[in-house]
Residue, then its C-alpha position, 0 to 999 in steps of 0.5 A: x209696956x217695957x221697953x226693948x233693951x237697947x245695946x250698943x258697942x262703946x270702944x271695947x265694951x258692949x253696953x246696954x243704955x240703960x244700965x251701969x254695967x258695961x261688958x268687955x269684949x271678948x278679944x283673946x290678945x286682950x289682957x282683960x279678956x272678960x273683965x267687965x266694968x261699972x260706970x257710976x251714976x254720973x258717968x251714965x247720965x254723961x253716957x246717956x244724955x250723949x247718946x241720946x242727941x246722937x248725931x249731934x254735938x251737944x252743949x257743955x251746958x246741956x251735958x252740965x244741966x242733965x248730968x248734976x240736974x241743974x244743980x250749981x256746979x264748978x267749973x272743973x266739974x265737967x271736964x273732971x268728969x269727962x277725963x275720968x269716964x275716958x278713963x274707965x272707957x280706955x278712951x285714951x285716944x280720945x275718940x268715944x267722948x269725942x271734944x268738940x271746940x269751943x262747942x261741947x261733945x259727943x259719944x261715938x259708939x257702934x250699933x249692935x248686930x244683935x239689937x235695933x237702935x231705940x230710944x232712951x225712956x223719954x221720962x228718963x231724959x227730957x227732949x228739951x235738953x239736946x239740940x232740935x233734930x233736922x227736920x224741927x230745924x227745917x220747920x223752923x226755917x219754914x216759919x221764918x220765911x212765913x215770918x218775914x212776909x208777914x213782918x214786911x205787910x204790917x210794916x208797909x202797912x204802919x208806914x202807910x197809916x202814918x202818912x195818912x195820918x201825916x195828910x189829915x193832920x196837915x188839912x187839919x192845919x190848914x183848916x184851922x188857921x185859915x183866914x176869915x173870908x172878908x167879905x161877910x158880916x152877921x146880921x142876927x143869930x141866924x143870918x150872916x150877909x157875904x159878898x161872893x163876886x160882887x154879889x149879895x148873899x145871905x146866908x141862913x145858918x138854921x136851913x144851911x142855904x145861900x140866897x144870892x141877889 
């Protein structure tokens, strides 16, 4: 099924997202009235990838990978490409390829009446690229606070076998360092006479059974 062309206003040009062509305007005081422009690959890609993360601010290293296809770059390749699409754009206020700060940038552009806003081919430009949407941000958020409960419990839980283990090995210890009753003394194999409160016993080790006199 084609998908339905979607066109949108970029400063004083009418676009569709999908091709390099841009249409001017129609403005009488204008002095390029009807002239129109060709953006090139590159610059289509930048526009595209812009569009697509729409409302968000989009990183410069986002932008870099989708534009030159993850492909090594110069440093000036961005920015240089940047100044000439506003170039193209008569963008000479800045504010179609808006520059965020430290963060990266965004394309500011208006719907047309004519059309309904749809989406880019997804084939054409892969989700993974842009930043998550507010309500991926918001099932995040909710996994976190699954997360950390569970996180707690097995730690508690961790903190309570050691100090089992602690115990055991403790008993351990003392079982095994303790001191011989001295009282007693074998007789045979089988047999060992002890001495329990001033009485005699005999304790028989194959039928496990104390006989006291």
């Amino acid at each position: 099924m084609k998908n339905k062309k979607t066109t949108l206003i970029v400063g004083n040009f009418t676009w569709d997202a999908e091709s390099k062509k841009m249409e001017r305007i129609q403005k009488e005081n204008h002095p390029k009235v009807g002239e129109d422009i060709t953006i090139t690959p590159k610059q289509l890609r930048l526009l595209q990838c812009l569009y697509k993360a729409h409302p968000e601010v989009l990183q410069r290293k986002d932008i870099v990978d989708f534009v030159w296809e993850s492909k090594p770059t110069s440093p000036e390749s961005l920015p240089q490409l940047i100044n000439r699409t506003r170039i193209v754009l008569e963008d000479s206020n800045k504010d179609i390829l808006v520059n965020e700060p430290g963060v990266g940038y965004s394309l500011n552009f208006k719907q047309s009446d004519n059309d309904n806003l749809t989406s880019i081919n997804e084939q054409t430009i892969p989700n993974e690229l842009f930043p998550p949407s507010r309500e991926k941000r918001k099932e995040h958020t909710l996994l976190s606070k699954l997360v950390i409960p569970v996180c707690l419990g097995v730690t508690f839980w961790n903190l309570w076998s050691t100090a089992e283990a602690v115990y055991y090995a403790n008993q351990f210890k003392k079982v095994f360092q303790a001191v011989p009753y001295p009282h007693m003394k074998p007789l045979d194999d089988n047999r060992i006479f002890i001495v329990i409160d001033d009485n005699e016993c005999i304790y028989n080790k194959s039928t496990q059974i104390l006989k006291c006199s």
